[in-house]
Each structure stands twice: as structure tokens, then as C-alpha cells.
N, C-alpha and C positions, 0 to 999 in steps of 0.2 A: 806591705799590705796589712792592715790591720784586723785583726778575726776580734766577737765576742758575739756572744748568746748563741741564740737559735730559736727558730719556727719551731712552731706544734706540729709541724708536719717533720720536720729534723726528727724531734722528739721520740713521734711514731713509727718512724723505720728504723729509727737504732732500739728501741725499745722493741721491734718485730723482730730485731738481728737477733738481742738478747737472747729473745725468748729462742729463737730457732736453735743457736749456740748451746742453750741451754738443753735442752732435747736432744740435738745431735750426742751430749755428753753423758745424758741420763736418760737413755731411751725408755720408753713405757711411764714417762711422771706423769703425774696429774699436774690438774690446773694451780689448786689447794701445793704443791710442794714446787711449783715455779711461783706464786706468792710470797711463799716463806725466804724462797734463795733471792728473790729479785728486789722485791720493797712495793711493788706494784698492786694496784690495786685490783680487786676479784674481777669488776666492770674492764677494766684495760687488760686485761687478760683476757678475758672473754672475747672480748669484740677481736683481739688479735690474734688470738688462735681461729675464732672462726673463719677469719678473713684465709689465713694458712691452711684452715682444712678445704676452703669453697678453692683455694687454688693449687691445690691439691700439692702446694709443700710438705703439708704434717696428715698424717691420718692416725683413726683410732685401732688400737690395739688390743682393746680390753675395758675392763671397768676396775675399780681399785674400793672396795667396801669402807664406808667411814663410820666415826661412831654415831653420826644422827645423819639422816634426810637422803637422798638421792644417792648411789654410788657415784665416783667422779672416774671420767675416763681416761684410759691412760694414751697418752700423746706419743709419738714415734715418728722418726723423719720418714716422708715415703721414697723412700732410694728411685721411683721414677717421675718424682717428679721435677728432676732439673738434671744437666748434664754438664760436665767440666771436659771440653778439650783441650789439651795442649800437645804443642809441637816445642821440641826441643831439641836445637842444631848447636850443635859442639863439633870441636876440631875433630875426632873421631867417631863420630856417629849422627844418624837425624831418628829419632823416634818419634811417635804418638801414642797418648795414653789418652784414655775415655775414663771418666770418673762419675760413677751417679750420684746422687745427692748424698747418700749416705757416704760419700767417698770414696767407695770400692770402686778398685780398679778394675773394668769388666772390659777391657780391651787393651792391650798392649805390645807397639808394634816397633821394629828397629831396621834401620838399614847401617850397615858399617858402609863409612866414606872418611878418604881423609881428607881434611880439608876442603870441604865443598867450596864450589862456585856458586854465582849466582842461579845460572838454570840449570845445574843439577842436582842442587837445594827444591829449587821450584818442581822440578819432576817427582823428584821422590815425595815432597808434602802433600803433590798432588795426589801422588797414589795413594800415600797411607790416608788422606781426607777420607778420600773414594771409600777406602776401606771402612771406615768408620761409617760412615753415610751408608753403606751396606747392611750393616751390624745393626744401626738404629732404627733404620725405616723414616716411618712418619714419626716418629719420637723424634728426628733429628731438629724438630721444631724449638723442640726442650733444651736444645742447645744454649747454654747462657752466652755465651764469648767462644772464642780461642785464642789460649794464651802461649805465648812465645817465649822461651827464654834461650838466651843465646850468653854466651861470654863475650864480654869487650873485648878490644884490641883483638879482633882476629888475624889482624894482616901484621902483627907483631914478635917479635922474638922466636921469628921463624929458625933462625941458625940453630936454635936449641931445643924447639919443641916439636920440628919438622923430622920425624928418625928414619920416615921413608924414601931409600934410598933412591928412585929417583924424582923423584918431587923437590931432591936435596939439590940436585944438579942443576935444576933452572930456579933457583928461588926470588929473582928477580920479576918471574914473570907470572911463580906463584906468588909473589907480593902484590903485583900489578889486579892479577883479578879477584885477588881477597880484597882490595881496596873496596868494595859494593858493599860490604859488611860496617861499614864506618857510619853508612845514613842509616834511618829507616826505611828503607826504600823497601826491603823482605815486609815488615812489621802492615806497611800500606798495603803490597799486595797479597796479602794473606785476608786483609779485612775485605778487600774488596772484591777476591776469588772466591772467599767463602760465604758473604755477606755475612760476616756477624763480627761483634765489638773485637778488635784484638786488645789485651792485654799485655805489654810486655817488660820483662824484666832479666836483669843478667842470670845468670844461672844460680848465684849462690844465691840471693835473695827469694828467686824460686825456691828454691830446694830450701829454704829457710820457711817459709811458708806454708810449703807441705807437711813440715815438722810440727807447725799450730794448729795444723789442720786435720791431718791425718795420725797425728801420734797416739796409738793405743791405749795412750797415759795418759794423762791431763799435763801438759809438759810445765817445766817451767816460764815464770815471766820475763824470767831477765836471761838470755844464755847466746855465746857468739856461736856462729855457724862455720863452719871451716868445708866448702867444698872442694871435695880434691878429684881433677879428671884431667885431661888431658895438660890443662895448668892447673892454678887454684885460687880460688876467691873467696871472701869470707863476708858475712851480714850479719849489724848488731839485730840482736830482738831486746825489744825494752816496753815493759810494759802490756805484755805480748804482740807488741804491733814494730814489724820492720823499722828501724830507726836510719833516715836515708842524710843528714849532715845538710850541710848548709847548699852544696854543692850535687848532690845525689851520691855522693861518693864513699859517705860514711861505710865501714867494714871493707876498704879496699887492701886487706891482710898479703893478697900475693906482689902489691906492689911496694912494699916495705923490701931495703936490701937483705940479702940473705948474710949473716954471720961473719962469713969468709969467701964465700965465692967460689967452694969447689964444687959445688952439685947446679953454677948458676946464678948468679949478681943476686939476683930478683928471689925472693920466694916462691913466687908463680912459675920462673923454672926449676928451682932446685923440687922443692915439695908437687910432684906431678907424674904421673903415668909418664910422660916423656922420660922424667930422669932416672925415672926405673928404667924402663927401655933403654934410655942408652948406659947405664951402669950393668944392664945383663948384656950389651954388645962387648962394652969394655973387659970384661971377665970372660968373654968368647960363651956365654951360657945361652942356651936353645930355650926361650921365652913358652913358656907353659901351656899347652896346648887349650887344655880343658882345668877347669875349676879345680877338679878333682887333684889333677896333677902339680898345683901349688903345695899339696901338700905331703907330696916328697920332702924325704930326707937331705937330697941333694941340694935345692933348693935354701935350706933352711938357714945355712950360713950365711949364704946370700942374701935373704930377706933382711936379717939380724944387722948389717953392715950397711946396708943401703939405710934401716932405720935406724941406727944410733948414728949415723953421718949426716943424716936429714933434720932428727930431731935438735942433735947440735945447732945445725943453723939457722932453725925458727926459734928454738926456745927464747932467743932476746925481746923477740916480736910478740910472746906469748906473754913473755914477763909484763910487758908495756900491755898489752890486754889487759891483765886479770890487774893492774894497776889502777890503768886508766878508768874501768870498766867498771868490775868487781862483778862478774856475769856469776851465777849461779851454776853454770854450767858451759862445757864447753862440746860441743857436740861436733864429729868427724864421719863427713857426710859424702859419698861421688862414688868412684869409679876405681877405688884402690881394690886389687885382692882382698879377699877377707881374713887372710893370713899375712899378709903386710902390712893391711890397716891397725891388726889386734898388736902385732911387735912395733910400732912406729906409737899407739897410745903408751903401750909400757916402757916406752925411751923416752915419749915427753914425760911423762909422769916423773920418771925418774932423774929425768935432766932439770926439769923445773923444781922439784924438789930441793937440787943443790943450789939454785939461782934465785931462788924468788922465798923471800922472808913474810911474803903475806899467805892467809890462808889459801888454798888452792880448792878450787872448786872442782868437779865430777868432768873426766874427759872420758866420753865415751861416745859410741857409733852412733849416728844419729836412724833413726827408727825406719825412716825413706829409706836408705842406704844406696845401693845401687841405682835404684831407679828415681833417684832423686829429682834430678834436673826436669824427669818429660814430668813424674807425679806433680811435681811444681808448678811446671807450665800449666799443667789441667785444672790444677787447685786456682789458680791464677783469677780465670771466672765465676767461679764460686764464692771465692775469698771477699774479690770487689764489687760483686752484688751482693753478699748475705751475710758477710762478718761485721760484728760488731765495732766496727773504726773509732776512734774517739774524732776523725776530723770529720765527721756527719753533723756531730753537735755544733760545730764553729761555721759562724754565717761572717762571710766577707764584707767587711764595708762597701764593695764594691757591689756587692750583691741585695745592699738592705736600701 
């Protein structure tokens, strides 16, 4: 299919995104200092911010004193006027997050499950919906979407990433009803229970997106995302916008073989809360109750050996990243402790240092952290109504 140009009306909603992008980053600008950052003219600003205050996306905050004529006002996202749901099902858990415009996270919900089924997936979404819909009232109108993110292959590599013990027992029949997980069949009835657009995407790509969205920082444009939870998955960003390959597959980091194959063939076994779990079974060690108590003394050796054994067997695949890639940043993002994610960056660092003769870019925790996957999901309707895409600008031949 052949893309080029674009309508004036393309023009107008990437040029609306712009502007909203631009506010969400510098709350309180004037009109006069999104001019100067954008290239746009006073008149096209005007008309688009008014259109954004009459729909009550942006409101005024103040005035800002100039040196001649009128004060100019200063613009701010109005946090209620849009709402980001997502749901996020992963092999050990299903949560909900509420995000308002501004991106805070003003609801946040979790059920532990292991490996859900189909209608035990559906009950619990149901409720945590419920729950939301509670929370917002008649705002739940302001609802943009709800976004999904799930991990591929769920009904896969179950011998290794399956550690409860009996679930281990029949895994033939937990394969059989993870099989529901293959279509979109969740993704349909989630749109059609809730009536609104779903969104969906696997988990690291989520959780990669919450990162452009939600990061405190102004993040970088080019940086790979490494999510790690129950397996692991990885999404380029280039350009600040998700990079998905020819095939949607692009950043498929846990399915690259691991090193040597002690922690797991696959990297999506070896690099995973799984294969902590079963390296603290293997060591007969009593798995840490509370947050708190990772950071025992006992624990510590243990941490230290799990991640220089793990980092060993990604670092090839890391090498081939910052190769192929040359990301700015390498960001480590899910569901790891926060004392084995921080020993596991100081084994890669360390381990790539001895293997990789190109510069190395910044590996550090990615800003989402824990709650990456559901803030992803929620970011998910937001993201694809109000970010600035560059494929807004590109009109299809088929389309002209």
C-alpha cells in the first residue's frame, strides 16, 4: 500500500495533538511560547486551542504579563477532561488502572490469579470495570477507550513458567484452556461489555508507551524497553513512537535463545519472575513475603547469583540490540523486586562492558516500574486519540 501527503484536516488533528503534547509537557504556556516551540502560526493556534478549551481538554490557569498589549493566558491540561482505562492480564495477575488526562493514576486495582481462564479473566474485568464505573459516575462518559494489554504466547512454555505446584500436575489441560488466549476473542468482548473502542497491545509495548507518556522526564527518542514479569518482552521506541517491524513483531527480545540454557532455552524463560521462583525453590529458600523483606541480608547472595547468571545469558542479545539498534537508552521495566532488578542492571552493565566494544548507552529502571503493564493499558486510549503519530499525516492511496 502506498502512503503520501495528507488533508488539511490530517494537518489539524496532528497539529491539535502537537499542541495538547506540548502543554501536557509545559503546563501553564502561553499561546505566544507554543508559537515559538511549534512553527505555527498565532491564527492556528488560536482557533486550536479555543476549539481544546470549548471541549474542555485544556483550560486557563492564569495570565502571563508581556511586554506590549493584552496579558496572554496560560494553558494547562484539564485532568478531567478525558479518561484512560486499561486492563492488564498477565500470567500472574489481572489489574485496572484509571488515568485522567493529565495522566495520574487516580484508580488502581489488582487481582492475583495464576494463569487465568477465559471466564475467570471475564469475572474479575468485570468487577474491577464495575469498580471504575463507581469511581467516575457520570464522567465515565469521558471514558476514551479501554486498553488491553496482555503477553503473547500464553498457553506456551508452560513446563518453566508454570511454579505452581498444582497447576504443574495437569498442564495438559492448563494448556488446553489457555488456548482462548491465542484469538482476540477477550480484546472483542471487552469492547462490546463495555461499549467503548478497545485498544490492544502485548504488554511490553504497553508498558513502553506509558514510558512516552507518563515519564516525569521528557524521555528519550530512541530507547529499547525490556519488560520483565512473569516472562519477558521487549518494544523498540524510535523516533518516540513504538517501532512494530514488518510483521508486528519488532522488540520480540524474550524470544531470542538464552546464552546457554541454564535459567531456560528462551530468554523469556530464563529473564522472569518464573525463573527467580524456581532458582529460590531450587536453593530450598522461602520466597519473600513482603517488599520489605527482600531486603534482608539472607536474601542478598541469592539475589547477586540469580543476576549475574541471568545477565550472562541475555548479555549476547543485548550486545545485538545496542548493535543493531544504537538506542539511547535502555530501560528495565515489570514486575522484578526492586532489589533484584537494581543487582541484575549492575551485572548487565558490567557484563556488557566486557562484550560489547560500541558505546553503551543508560540501563536503568524504567519510570512506570511496577505498575507498568495496567499504566500502559490505560495510556493505550489516550495515546491513540491525542498523541501526536506521524502515521496521521500519511493518507493511503486507498483512501485518496
Amino acid at each position: 500500500m502506498k502512503s503520501s501527503g495528507s488533508t488539511s484536516e490530517q494537518s489539524r488533528v496532528y497539529n491539535e495533538r502537537i499542541i495538547l503534547h506540548l502543554v501536557r509537557q509545559h503546563p501553564e504556556i502561553s499561546r505566544v511560547s507554543i508559537a515559538q516551540r511549534t512553527g505555527l502560526s498565532a491564527q492556528t493556534i488560536s482557533v486550536i486551542t479555543s476549539s481544546l478549551l470549548e471541549r474542555q481538554l485544556l483550560q486557563i490557569g492564569g495570565k502571563v504579563k508581556g511586554r506590549r498589549g493584552q496579558p496572554s493566558v496560560k494553558l494547562s491540561i484539564n485532568e478531567k477532561g478525558a479518561y484512560g482505562l486499561g486492563i492488564n492480564v498477565d500470567r500472574d495477575h489481572i489489574s485496572a488502572a484509571l488515568l485522567d488526562f493529565s495522566g495520574r493514576c487516580i484508580l488502581l486495582l489488582e487481582r492475583m490469579v495464576s494463569f487465568p481462564t477465559e471466564m475467570l479473566a471475564k469475572n474479575i474485568a468485570q468487577d474491577l470495570i464495575e469498580e471504575v464505573k463507581t469511581t467516575l459516575g457520570p464522567d465515565w462518559q469521558k471514558v476514551q477507550g479501554i486498553g488491553l494489554a496482555r503477553p503473547d504466547y500464553m498457553d506456551s512454555w508452560l513446563e518453566t513458567l508454570v511454579t505452581d505446584t498444582d497447576q504443574r500436575a495437569d498442564l495438559d489441560r492448563l494448556k488446553e484452556a489457555l488456548a482462548y488466549w491465542q484469538s482476540d476473542a477477550f480484546e472483542s468482548w471487552l469492547a462490546q461489555w463495555t461499549g467503548l473502542a478497545c485498544f490492544c497491545e502485548n504488554d511490553a509495548v504497553a508498558a513502553a508507551t506509558s514510558e512516552l507518556l507518563l515519564a516525569s522526564v521528557i524521555p528519550q527518542r530512541h530507547f529499547f524497553y525490556l519488560f520483565v514479569s512473569t516472562a519477558c518482552g521487549g518494544s523498540f521506541v524510535a523516533n518516540s513512537e513504538c517501532y512494530f517491524g514488518a510483521n508486528g513483531k519488532a522488540g520480540s527480545f524474550g524470544l531470542i535463545p538464552s546464552a546457554t540454557g541454564k535459567h531456560g532455552k528462551w530468554i523469556l524463560e530464563a529473564l522472569s519472575l518464573s525463573s527467580l521462583r524456581r532458582f529460590f525453590m531450587e536453593k530450598q529458600a522461602v520466597w519473600p513475603a513482603t517488599p520489605v523483606a527482600w531486603q534482608d541480608t539472607q536474601y542478598t547472595r541469592l539475589i547477586d547469583q540469580w543476576a549475574e547468571e541471568v545477565a550472562f545469558e541475555v548479555t549476547p542479545a543485548l550486545v545485538s540490540v545496542i548493535a543493531l539498534y544504537d538506542p539511547e537508552a535502555i530501560l528495565i521495566g515489570g514486575r522484578l523486586p526492586a532489589p533484584v532488578l537494581v543487582a541484575l542492571i549492575a551485572c548487565i552493565e558490567q557484563s556488557l562492558m566486557s562484550q560489547s566494544m560500541l558505546p553503551l548507552p543508560s540501563i536503568r529502571v524504567a519510570q512506570t516500574g511496577h505498575t507498568a503493564g495496567v499504566l500502559g493499558a490505560a495510556v493505550l486510549p489516550l495515546y491513540e486519540t491525542f498523541a501526536p503519530q506521524q502515521n496521521l499525516l500519511l493518507l493511503s492511496s486507498k483512501e485518496k
